[in-house]
C-alpha positions in Angstrom: 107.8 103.7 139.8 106.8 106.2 137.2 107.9 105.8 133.8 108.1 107.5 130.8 108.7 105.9 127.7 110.2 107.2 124.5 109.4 105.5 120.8 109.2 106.3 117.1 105.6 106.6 116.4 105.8 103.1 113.8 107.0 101.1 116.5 103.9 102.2 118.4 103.1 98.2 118.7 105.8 97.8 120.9 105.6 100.7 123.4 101.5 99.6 123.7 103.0 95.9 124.6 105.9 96.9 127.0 103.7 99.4 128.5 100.8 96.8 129.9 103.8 94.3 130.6 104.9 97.1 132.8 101.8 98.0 134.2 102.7 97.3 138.1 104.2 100.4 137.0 102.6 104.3 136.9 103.4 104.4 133.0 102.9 107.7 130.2 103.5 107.3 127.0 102.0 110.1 124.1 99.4 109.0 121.6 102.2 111.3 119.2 99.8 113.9 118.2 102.1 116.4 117.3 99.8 119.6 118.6 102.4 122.1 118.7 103.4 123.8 122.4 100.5 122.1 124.3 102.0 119.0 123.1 105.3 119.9 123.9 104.6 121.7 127.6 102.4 118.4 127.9 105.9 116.4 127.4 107.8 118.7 129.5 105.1 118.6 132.3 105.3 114.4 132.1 109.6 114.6 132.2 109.3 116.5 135.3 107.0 113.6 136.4 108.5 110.5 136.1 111.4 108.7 137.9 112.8 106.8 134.7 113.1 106.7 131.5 112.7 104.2 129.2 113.7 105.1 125.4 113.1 101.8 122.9 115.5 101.6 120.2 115.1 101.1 116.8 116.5 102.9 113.6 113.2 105.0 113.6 113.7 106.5 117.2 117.5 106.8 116.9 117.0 109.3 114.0 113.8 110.8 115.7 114.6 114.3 116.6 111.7 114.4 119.2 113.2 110.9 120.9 116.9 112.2 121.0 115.0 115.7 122.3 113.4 113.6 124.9 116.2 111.8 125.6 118.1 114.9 126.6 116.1 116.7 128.6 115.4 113.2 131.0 119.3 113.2 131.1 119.9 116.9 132.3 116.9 116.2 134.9 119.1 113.3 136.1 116.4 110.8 135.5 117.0 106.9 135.2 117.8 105.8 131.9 116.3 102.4 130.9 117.9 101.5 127.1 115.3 98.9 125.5 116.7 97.7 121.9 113.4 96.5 120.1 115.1 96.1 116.9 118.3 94.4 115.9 119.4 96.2 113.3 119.5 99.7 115.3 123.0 101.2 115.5 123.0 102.1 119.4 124.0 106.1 119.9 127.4 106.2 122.2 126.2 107.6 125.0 123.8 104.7 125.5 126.6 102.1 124.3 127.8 102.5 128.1 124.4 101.5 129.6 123.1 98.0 130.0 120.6 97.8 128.1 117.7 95.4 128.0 117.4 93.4 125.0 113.6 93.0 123.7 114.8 92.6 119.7 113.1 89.0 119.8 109.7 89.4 121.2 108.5 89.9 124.4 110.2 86.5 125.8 110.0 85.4 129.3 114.2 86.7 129.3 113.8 89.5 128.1 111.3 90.7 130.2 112.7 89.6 133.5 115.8 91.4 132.1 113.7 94.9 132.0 111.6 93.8 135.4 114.4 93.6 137.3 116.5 96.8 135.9 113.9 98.6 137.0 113.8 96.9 140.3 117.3 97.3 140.9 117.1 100.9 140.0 114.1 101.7 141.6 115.8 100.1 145.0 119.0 101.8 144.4 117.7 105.4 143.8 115.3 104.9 147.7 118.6 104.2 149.2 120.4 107.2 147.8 117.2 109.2 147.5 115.8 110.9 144.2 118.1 112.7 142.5 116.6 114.4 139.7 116.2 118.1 139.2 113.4 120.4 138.2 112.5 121.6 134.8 112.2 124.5 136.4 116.1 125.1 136.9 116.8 123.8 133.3 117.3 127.0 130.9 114.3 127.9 128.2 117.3 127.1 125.6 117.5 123.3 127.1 113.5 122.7 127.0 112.6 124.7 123.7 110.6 122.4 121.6 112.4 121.7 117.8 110.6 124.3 115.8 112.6 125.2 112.8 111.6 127.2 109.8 108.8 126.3 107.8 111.0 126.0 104.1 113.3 124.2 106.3 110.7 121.5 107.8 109.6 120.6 104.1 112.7 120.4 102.9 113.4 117.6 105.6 110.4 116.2 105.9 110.5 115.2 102.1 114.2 114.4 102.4 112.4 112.1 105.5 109.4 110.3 103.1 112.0 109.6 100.9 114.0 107.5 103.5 111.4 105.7 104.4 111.6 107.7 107.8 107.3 108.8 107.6 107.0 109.0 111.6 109.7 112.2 111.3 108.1 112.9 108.1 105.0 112.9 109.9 106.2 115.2 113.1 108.1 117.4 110.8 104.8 118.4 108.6 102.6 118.8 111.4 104.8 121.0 112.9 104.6 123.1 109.5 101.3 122.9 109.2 100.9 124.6 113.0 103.4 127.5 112.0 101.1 128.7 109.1 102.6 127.1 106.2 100.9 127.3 102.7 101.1 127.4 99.0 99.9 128.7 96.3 100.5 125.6 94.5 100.1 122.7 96.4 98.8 121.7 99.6 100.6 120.3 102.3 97.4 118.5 104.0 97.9 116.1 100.5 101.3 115.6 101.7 100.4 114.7 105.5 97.6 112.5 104.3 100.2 110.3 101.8 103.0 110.7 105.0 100.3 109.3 107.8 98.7 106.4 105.3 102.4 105.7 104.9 103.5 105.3 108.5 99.9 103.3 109.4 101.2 100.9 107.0 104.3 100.8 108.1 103.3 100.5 111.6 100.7 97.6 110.6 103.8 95.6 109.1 105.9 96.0 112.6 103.2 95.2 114.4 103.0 91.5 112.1 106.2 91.1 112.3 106.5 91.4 115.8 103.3 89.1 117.0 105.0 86.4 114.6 108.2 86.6 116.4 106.4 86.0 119.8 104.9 83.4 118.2 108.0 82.2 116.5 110.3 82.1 120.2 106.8 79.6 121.5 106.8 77.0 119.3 110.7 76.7 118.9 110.4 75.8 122.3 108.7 72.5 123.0 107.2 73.1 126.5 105.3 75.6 124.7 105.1 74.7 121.5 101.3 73.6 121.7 100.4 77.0 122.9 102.5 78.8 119.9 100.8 76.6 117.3 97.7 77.6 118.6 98.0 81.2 118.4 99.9 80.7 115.1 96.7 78.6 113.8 94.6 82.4 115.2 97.6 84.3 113.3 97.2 82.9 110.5 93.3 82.9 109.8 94.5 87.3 109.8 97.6 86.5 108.0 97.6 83.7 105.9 100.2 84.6 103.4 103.0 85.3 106.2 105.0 82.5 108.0 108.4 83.0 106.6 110.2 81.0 109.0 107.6 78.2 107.9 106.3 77.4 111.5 103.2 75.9 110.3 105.5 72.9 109.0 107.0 72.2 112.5 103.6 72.4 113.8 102.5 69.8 111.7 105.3 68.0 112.8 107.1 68.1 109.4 110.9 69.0 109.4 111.0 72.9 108.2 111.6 73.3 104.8 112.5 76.6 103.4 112.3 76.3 99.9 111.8 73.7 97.3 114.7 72.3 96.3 114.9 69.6 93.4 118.2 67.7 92.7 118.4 66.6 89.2 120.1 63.3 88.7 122.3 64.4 85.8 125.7 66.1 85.2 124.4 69.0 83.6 122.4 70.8 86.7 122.5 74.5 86.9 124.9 73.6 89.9 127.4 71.8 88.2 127.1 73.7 85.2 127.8 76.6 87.3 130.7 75.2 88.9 128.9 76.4 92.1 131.3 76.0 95.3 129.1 73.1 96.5 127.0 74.5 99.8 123.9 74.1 101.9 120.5 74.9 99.7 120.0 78.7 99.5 117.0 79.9 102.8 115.7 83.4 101.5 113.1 84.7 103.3 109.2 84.9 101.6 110.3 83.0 98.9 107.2 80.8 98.3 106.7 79.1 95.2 102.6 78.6 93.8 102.6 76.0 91.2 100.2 77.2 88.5 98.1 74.4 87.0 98.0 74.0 82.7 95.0 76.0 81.0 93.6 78.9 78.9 93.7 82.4 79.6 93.2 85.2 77.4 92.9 82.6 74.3 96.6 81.7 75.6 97.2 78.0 75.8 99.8 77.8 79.0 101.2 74.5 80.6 101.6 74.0 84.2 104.3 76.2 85.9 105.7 77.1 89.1 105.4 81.0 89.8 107.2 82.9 93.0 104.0 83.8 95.6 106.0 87.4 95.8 108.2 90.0 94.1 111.4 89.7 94.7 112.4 91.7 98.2 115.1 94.1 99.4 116.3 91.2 101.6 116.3 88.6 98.9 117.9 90.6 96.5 120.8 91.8 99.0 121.9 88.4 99.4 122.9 88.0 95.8 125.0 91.4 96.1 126.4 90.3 99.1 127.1 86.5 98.3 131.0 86.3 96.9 129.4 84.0 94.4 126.7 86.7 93.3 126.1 90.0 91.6 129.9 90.2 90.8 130.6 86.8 89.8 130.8 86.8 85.4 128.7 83.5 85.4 125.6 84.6 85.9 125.2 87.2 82.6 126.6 85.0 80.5 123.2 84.3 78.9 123.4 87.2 76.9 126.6 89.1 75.3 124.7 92.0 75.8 124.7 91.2 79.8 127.9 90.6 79.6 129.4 94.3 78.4 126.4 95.6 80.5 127.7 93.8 84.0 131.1 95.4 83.1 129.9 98.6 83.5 128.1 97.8 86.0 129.8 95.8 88.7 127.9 97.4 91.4 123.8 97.5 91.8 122.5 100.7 92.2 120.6 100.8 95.5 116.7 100.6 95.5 115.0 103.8 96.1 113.0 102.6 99.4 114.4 100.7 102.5 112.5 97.3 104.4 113.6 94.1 103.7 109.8 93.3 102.6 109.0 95.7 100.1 109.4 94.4 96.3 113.5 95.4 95.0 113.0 98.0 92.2 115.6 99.9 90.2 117.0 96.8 88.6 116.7 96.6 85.2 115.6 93.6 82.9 119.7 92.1 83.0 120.3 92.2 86.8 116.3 90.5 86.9 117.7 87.4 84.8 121.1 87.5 86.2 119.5 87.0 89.7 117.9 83.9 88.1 121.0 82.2 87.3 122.1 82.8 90.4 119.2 81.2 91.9 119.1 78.4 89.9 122.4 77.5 89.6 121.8 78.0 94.1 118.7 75.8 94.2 119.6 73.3 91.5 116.9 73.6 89.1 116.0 75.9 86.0 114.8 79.5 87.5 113.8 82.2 85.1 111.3 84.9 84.7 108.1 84.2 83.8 106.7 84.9 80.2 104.2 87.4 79.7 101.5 84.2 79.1 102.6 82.9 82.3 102.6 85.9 84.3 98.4 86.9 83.0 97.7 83.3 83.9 98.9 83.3 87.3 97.3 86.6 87.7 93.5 86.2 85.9 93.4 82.4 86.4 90.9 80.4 84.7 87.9 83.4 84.1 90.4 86.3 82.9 89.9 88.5 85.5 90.7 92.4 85.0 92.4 93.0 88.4 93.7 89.5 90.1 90.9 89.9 92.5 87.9 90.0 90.2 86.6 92.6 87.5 86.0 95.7 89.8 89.1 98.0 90.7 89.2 97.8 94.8 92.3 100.5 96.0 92.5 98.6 99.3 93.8 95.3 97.6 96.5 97.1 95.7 99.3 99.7 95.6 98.6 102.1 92.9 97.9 106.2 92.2 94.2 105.9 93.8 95.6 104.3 97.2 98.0 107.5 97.9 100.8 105.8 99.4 103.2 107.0 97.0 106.1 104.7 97.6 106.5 101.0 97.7 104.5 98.2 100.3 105.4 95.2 101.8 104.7 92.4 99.5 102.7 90.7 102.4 100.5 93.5 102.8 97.5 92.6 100.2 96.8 89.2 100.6 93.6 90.2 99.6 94.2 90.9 96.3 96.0 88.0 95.6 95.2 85.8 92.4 92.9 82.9 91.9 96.0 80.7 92.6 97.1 82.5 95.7 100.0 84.6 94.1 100.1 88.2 96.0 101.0 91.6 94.3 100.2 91.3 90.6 98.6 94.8 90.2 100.6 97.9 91.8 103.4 98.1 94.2 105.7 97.7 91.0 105.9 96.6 87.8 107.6 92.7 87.0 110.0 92.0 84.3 109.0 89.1 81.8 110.9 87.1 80.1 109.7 87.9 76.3 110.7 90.3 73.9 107.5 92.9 71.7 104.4 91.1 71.5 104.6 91.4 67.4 108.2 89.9 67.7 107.5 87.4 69.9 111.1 85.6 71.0 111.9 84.7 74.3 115.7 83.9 73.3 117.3 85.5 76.1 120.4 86.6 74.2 119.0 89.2 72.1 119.2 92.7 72.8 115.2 93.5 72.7 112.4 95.0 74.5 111.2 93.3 77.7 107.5 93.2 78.9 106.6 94.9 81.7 103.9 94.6 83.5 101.1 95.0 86.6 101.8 98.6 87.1 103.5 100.0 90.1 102.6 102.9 93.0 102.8 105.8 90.7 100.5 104.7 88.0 96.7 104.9 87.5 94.4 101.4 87.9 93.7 101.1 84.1 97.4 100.4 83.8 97.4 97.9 86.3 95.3 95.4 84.8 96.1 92.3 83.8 95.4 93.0 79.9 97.9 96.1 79.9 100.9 95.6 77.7 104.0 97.7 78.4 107.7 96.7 77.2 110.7 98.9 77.8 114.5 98.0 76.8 116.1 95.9 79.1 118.7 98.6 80.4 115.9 100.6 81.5 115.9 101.0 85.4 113.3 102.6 87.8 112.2 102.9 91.5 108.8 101.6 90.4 110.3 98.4 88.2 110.9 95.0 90.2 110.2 91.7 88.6 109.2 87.9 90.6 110.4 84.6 89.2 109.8 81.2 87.9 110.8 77.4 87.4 109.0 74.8 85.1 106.1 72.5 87.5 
């Protein structure tokens, strides 16, 4: 049968994947180029072509103008419609709510591809017996196969609106599309804009592409007649990825029971728990929290004793489960530490939302009261003292024993970082640099954004949470230069202040 299949550029991964699983199949798919009307008479001419359609859902190519384009025209030609959801958390259009669709949002498993093998089969049978019904492109009208060209002013307008969405492969279509229609300016150029829109989406397609080999992985070694062959290619996953096992599948390939986080029961009265009066509950699972316990030592002339430091920045995901937990954000109990808290979190009963979407990029626009908030809420989950680190804390986890400039080493290296010199412009996956991690292992100390600490001005020095002072900031975010990403830079802001490029990680005594 001769397919044609239908993706958002980022979930590229996929498409490459379900197109060699199908390849018993005569399969097209475009490299998304985006060259203009040979492009487009190139997609028309491959429409025409095929038999079915197959159209992999996600939230990318839901909102893709070019997929819902593509999706059309296949319908008017009366082609086979093959749904494919490839992500869980897409909201399926109505007209394709009344197809069965196959369900690939858990890997490639041996279910869920028998499921698309043998809707193609059945269709493929079923259309020999009635014969082919499709039509030419030929008899559709030039308005039904005209590519989406509209004006220039109007393609920037939405292709920023796009970047800012965290939607770069529209961003990406919509700016090429510009670009081929003549657009300039006098005062800025739009090739700058592509370049940060396309390094964007290659990082965004590199994280999909992670997180969908782990969950192939993941559905192996649950299983135990292939568990042997999942801890394999998990032990070959890793040696690439070594910071990212979030459901902690190396522990059940060791044979240990999985363990999500570390969770220490004090044998007293007085826990965070029971001071908390916490409704008494399972121990909190939130994904990439990994603690790195950060030996006693010297750094910067700054005696420090041991410590346990979070491995990453707090995340979209991990953040969203204190708003949504009926014991969280809006519960009194957690900004009690601080009377100043207190009159803020009446003001404030809701979070404002963080600027960019992906449940693995770093939370920002909380300021430094929702930061320690979070932490009792935390602590009070997990049983023990949680906090946010002090600024002698924070440099020692990220210099380590030789006081490093950056947390890799003294030189500035753009690829182990997410600052002004590596263009990206927006917020990364906390996963993505585990290059530039610190001597201890702790990832994302310079760029992405900058962390909360729990002290007050360096010439006041007071870490009494209940005083209404300047908080450190510190590491730099995506928007600033390298020099300000250093380990040595001091920066301290008052603890109100909010920002799409301020975040902040946190930590527990040894």
């Amino acid at each position: 049968m001769k397919l044609f299949i239908s993706y958002a550029r980022v979930d590229k991964p996929y498409c490459i994947q379900i197109a060699e699983m199908l390849d018993i199949h005569s399969v097209w798919y475009d490299q998304r180029l985006y060259a203009g009307q040979n492009w487009w008479r190139e997609i028309l001419r491959r429409l025409d072509w095929c038999e079915g359609f197959i159209y992999l859902l996600s939230p990318d190519s839901v909102a893709s103008q070019y997929c819902r384009d593509e999706y059309l025209i296949a319908t008017r030609l009366n082609k086979i419609i093959f749904p494919v959801l490839i992500d869980a958390n897409t909201r399926i259009p109505e007209p394709l709510r009344q197809l069965q669709y196959a369900d690939l949002s858990s890997g490639l498993t041996v279910q869920a591809t028998r499921q698309l093998l043998n809707a193609i089969y059945r269709m493929e049978k079923d259309s020999t017996r009635s014969g082919d019904q499709s039509i030419s492109i030929n008899k559709l009208g030039k308005e039904e196969i005209a590519p989406p060209t509209p004006e220039p002013s109007t393609i920037i307008g939405r292709a920023a609106e796009a970047m800012e969405q965290n939607k770069f492969d529209q961003a990406v279509f919509l700016l090429r599309q510009a670009k081929e229609k003549g657009f300039k300016s006098r005062y800025w150029n739009i090739d700058d804009l592509l370049a940060q829109a396309e390094d964007a989406l290659t990082a965004q397609t590199r994280d999909k592409e992670v997180r969908l080999e782990y969950q192939t992985i993941k559905e192996l070694i649950t299983r135990k007649i292939s568990r042997k062959t999942g801890c394999e290619a998990l032990q070959s996953f890793l040696r690439d990825h070594p910071d990212y096992d979030p459901d902690h599948l190396g522990r059940l390939c060791s044979g240990d029971a999985p363990v999500t986080i570390l969770r220490v029961v004090p044998d007293r009265l007085n826990s965070p728990r029971a001071q908390s009066g916490l409704t008494p509950g399972a121990p909190i699972d939130l994904p990439l929290l990994d603690w790195v316990t950060i030996p006693a030592g010297t750094t910067h002339d700054v005696a420090v004793d041991s410590f346990t430091i979070a491995r990453y920045p707090v995340t979209n995901e991990q953040f969203q489960r204190f708003v949504d937990d009926p014991e969280g954000y809006k519960d009194a109990r957690w900004w009690t530490f601080s009377p100043y808290a207190v009159e803020w979190h009446k003001r404030n009963l809701r979070p404002r939302p963080s600027r960019f979407k992906g449940d693995t990029l770093p939370r920002e626009s909380v300021c430094w009261f929702e930061a320690m908030a979070f932490c009792q809420w935390l602590g009070a989950k997990m049983d023990c003292p949680v906090t946010l680190p002090t600024v002698a804390q924070w440099r020692r986890a990220a210099s380590g024993d030789d006081n490093r400039i950056y947390p890799w080493g003294d030189t500035f290296d753009a690829n182990k970082c997410n600052v002004r010199e590596s263009r990206i412009r927006q917020t990364t996956s906390v996963i993505r640099y585990p290059d530039g991690a610190s001597p201890f292992g702790v990832c994302d100390l310079s760029g992405n954004v900058w962390e909360w600490c729990l002290d007050s001005l360096p010439e006041e020095p007071d870490h009494s949470v209940a005083l209404n002072l300047q908080r450190a900031v510190l590491g730099g975010a995506f928007l600033t230069a390298s020099e300000r990403a250093r380990t040595t830079f001091n920066f301290h802001l008052d603890p109100e202040y909010y920002y799409g490029t301020i975040g902040f990680r946190v930590a527990m005594p040894a």
